[in-house]
C-alpha positions, 0 to 999 in steps of 0.5 A, a space after each residue: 500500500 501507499 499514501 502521501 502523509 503529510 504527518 511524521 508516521 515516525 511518531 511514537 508514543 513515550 512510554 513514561 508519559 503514556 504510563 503517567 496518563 493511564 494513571 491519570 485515566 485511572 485516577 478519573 475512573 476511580 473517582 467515577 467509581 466511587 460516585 457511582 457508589 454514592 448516587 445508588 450503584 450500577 443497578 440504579 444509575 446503569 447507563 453510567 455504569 455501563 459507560 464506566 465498565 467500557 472506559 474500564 476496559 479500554 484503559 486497562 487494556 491500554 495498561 496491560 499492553 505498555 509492556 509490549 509496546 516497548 518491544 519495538 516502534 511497530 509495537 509502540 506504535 500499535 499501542 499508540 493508536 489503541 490508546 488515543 482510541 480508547 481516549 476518545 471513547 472514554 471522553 465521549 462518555 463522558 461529554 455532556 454527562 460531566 456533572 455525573 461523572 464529576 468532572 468539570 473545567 478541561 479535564 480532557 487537558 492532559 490527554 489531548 496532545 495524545 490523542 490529537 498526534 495519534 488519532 491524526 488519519 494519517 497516522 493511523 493510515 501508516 499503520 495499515 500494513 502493519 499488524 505487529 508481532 504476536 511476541 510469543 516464546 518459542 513454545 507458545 509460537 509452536 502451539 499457535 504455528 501448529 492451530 494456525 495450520 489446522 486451521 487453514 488445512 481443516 477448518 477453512 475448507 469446510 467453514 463457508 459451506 457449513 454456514 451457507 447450509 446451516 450443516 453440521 460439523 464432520 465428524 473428521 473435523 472432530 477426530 482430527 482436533 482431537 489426534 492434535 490434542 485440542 480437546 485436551 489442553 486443560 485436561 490434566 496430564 495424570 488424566 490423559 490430557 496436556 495440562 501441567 499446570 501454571 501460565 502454559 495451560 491457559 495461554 496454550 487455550 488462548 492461542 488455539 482459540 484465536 487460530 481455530 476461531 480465525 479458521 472458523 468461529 462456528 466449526 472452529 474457536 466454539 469447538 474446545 469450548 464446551 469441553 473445556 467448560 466441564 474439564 474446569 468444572 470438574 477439575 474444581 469440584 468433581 469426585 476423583 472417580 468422576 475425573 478418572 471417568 470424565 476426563 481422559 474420555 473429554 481429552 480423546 473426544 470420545 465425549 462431546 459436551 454441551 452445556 445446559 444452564 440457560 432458560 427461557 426466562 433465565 438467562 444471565 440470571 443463573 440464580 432463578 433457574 427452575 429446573 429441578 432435581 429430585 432426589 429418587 432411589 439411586 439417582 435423580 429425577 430432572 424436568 425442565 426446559 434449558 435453551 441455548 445448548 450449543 452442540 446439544 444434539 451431538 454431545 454425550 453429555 450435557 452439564 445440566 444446572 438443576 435446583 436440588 433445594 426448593 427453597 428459592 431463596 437459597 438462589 444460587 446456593 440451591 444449585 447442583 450440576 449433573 453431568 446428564 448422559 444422551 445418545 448422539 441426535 440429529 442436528 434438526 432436532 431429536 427425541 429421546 425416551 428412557 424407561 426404566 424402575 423410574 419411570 418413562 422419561 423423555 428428553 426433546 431437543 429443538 434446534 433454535 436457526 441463527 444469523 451465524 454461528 452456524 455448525 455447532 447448532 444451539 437447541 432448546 431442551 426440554 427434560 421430563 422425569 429424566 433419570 440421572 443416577 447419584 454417580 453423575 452430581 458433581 461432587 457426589 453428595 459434598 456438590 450438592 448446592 455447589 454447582 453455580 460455583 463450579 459452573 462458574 470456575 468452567 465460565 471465568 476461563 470461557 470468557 477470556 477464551 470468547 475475547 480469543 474467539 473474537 481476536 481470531 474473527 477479527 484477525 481473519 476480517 482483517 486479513 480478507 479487508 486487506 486482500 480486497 482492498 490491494 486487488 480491488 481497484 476504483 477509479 483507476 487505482 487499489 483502494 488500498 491507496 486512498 486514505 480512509 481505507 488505510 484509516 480503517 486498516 491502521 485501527 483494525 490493526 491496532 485493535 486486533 494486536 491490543 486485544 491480543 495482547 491484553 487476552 494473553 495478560 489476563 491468561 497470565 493472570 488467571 494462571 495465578 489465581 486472578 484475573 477474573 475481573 480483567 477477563 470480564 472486561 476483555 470479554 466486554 471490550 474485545 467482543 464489541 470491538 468485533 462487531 466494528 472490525 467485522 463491519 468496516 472489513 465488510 465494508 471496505 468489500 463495498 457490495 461485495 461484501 454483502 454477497 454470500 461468497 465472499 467470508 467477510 459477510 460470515 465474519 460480519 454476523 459471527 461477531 454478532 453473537 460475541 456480545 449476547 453468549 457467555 454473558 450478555 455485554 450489558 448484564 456483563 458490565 453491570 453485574 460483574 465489572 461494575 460491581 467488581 470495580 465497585 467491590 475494589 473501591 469499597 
């Protein structure tokens, strides 16, 4: 690509003075926080709370990533452009609602040289050629080297025709990911799996997310994730029997797992679940109906969140997980029966159709007096009223992995844009050379490698037993920066880009769904981050 700047593209941003600034964005956020916490918390003033979450996460993101942006004036560069974004965005929260936020007088003063030298347009056009190294170690470049080919070898050729006919994922596809390990990266190595613990178990997930999500978000980053959801579940809570059972056949793929939380009037709100559990001879009786159950039809089993104690008011307390066993269903839907001492029970499964998304099949189950013997509550009878805990030490690692899903679409949208854009040729030269197409280019660029990055951080964290607030905000974050670049790359396609046979427009409505599943953005900001960043200044 090329361009006349009349900019000096060599500008790159001090890293003490970027470092002072994130302080001073933080400073104001804090204060937000705290104000929040006088006027009547998130649940009150929520578009507030909403507003403060995103700013959150941008300047957060911004904080994780100075690191890297030492490495090199690509990096420096990069990061540059993300911060000044996230400026901007932070500001225009802000304006016109000062007096909520506190603020007045030009608090915006300190910021403004940055964001006015790194959101210049031809700055940011510099800037479209040039994504940045991933700067992984040499093991996690094998790992993501490796995903990145199977990807390309076995997601791609497979990925567009799934979406277009709404088909189901080959059974090829499934053993060939597990041949290669990826069912088993956070599986323990004594049952059979990859994991030895510490930073390498979830950073090894984070990377073969982002490349099988770049092959394919339906077909590919979704596939390791209900797998990996009950591995972590069980992991945290399950008997040793139940791992030595469960675990190597979810490492071997032998086992497929979805999961079965949702329902139809409750969906965030996993404490007012009303599917029940109750205790029989030898097991347990489940009826209810549990919707948005990703690969529900080819699992073997579903971990199912039932209330085990009719008290409501114990909420959440009152919640056990079983792991519910099934034959393998049509994709169009199913109808199961099972007779037995208990009774008949039946299990109906409706596939629920999606703008994207598509491979993996979400379906509304309906249980009734479904027989579940003791051996599968997780936990045994010390689980009892422990489920929503376990279920949540299966979310916290999917959501990080859903900002991978996101940085893997991204990367690929990026990529089809860039492609176009130098082929694609109007008014008698590549669109690649007129400016606002490098513009749109440069932030893709720079919001794909901070996303990266900042995923890859909170990997990190996680790994030493935090990071579950950072994860919330990189979910929050990454998934609505998603819809932007998937919009802008199928924009810079023109009409082309609305047209079926080329990906971008699959790109386009996979990203849709990033911010609705594995907490919806808005329940996401109120009742985690904010209420999280509430607790931390309390």
């Amino acid at each position: 690509m090329t361009g006349n700047f009349s900019f000096v593209t060599a500008t790159t941003l001090n890293l003490t003075t970027a470092a002072s600034l994130v302080d001073a964005a933080q400073e104001i956020l804090d204060a937000a926080t705290r104000r929040l916490a006088t006027i009547g918390g998130a649940d009150v003033e929520q578009q507030f709370a909403y507003d403060l979450a995103h700013a959150s996460a941008s300047i957060a993101s911004v904080r994780a990533t100075l690191e890297y942006a030492a490495t090199g004036d690509t990096e420096n560069r990069l990061v540059a452009a993300f911060f000044a974004h996230g400026l901007h965005d932070m500001a225009s929260r802000i304006l016109g609602r000062e007096e909520l936020w506190g603020l007045s007088g030009d608090w915006f003063a300190p910021f403004r040289d940055t964001v006015t030298t790194f959101r210049h347009p031809d700055f940011l056009a510099s800037l479209a050629t040039t994504p940045g190294d991933r700067h992984l170690a040499d093991e996690f470049a094998q790992v993501g080297d490796m995903f990145h080919r199977f990807a390309a070898e076995k997601v791609r050729p497979h990925a567009e025709h799934i979406h277009r006919s709404n088909g189901d994922i080959p059974e090829e596809l499934i053993s060939a990911l597990a041949e290669i390990g990826g069912f088993g990266l956070s599986v323990p190595e004594e049952f059979g799996g990859f994991a030895a613990g510490g930073e390498s178990d979830y950073l090894a997930m984070v990377i073969a997310t982002e490349e099988l999500s770049w092959g394919g978000l339906g077909i590919g980053g979704s596939l390791i994730t209900r797998p990996e959801i009950l591995t972590r579940a069980l992991v945290a809570g399950g008997t040793e029997e139940q791992k030595s059972y469960w675990l190597p056949r979810l490492a071997t793929a032998e086992t497929m797992a979805a999961v079965a939380v949702t329902e139809p009037d409750y969906g965030s709100d996993v404490a007012g679940i009303t599917t029940s559990a109750t205790k029989t001879d030898g097991g347990w009786i489940i009826n209810g109906t549990k919707t948005w159950c990703t690969f529900g039809a080819r699992a073997n089993v579903l971990m199912l969140l039932a209330r085990t104690d009719p008290d409501r008011s114990k909420t959440h307390r009152g919640l056990s997980i079983f792991l519910v066993e099934k034959p393998i269903g049509d994709g169009h839907g199913f109808l199961f029966t099972q007779d037995g001492a208990h009774g008949a029970g039946r299990m109906e499964g409706r596939p629920i159709d999606t703008l994207g998304y598509r491979g993996m099949h979400s379906y509304e189950i309906n249980l009734d007096n479904w027989f579940v013997p003791d051996t599968h509550l997780v936990g045994g009878e010390a689980g009892l009223g422990k489920g929503f805990y376990f279920q949540m030490a299966g979310f916290e690692n999917g959501r990080i992995q859903t900002a991978a899903r996101a940085v893997g679409l991204m990367q690929a949208a990026y990529e089809a844009a860039r492609d176009y854009a130098d082929n694609r040729v109007v008014f008698g030269q590549p669109i690649a050379n007129y400016q606002l197409t490098q513009v749109k280019l440069g932030l893709m660029a720079a919001i794909i490698q901070v996303s990266r990055q900042f995923s890859l951080h909170v990997s990190r964290l996680m790994a030493e037993g935090g990071g579950s607030l950072e994860a919330s905000m990189a979910k929050a974050y990454v998934c609505r920066a998603a819809e932007w670049v998937t919009r802008e790359a199928m924009q810079i396609h023109g009409g082309m880009g609305y047209a079926e046979e080329y990906a971008v427009s699959r790109y386009f409505v996979d990203a849709r769904v990033l911010s609705i599943f594995e907490g919806a953005d808005e329940t996401l900001c109120l009742k985690v981050v904010a209420r999280g960043l509430l607790a931390a200044q309390a």
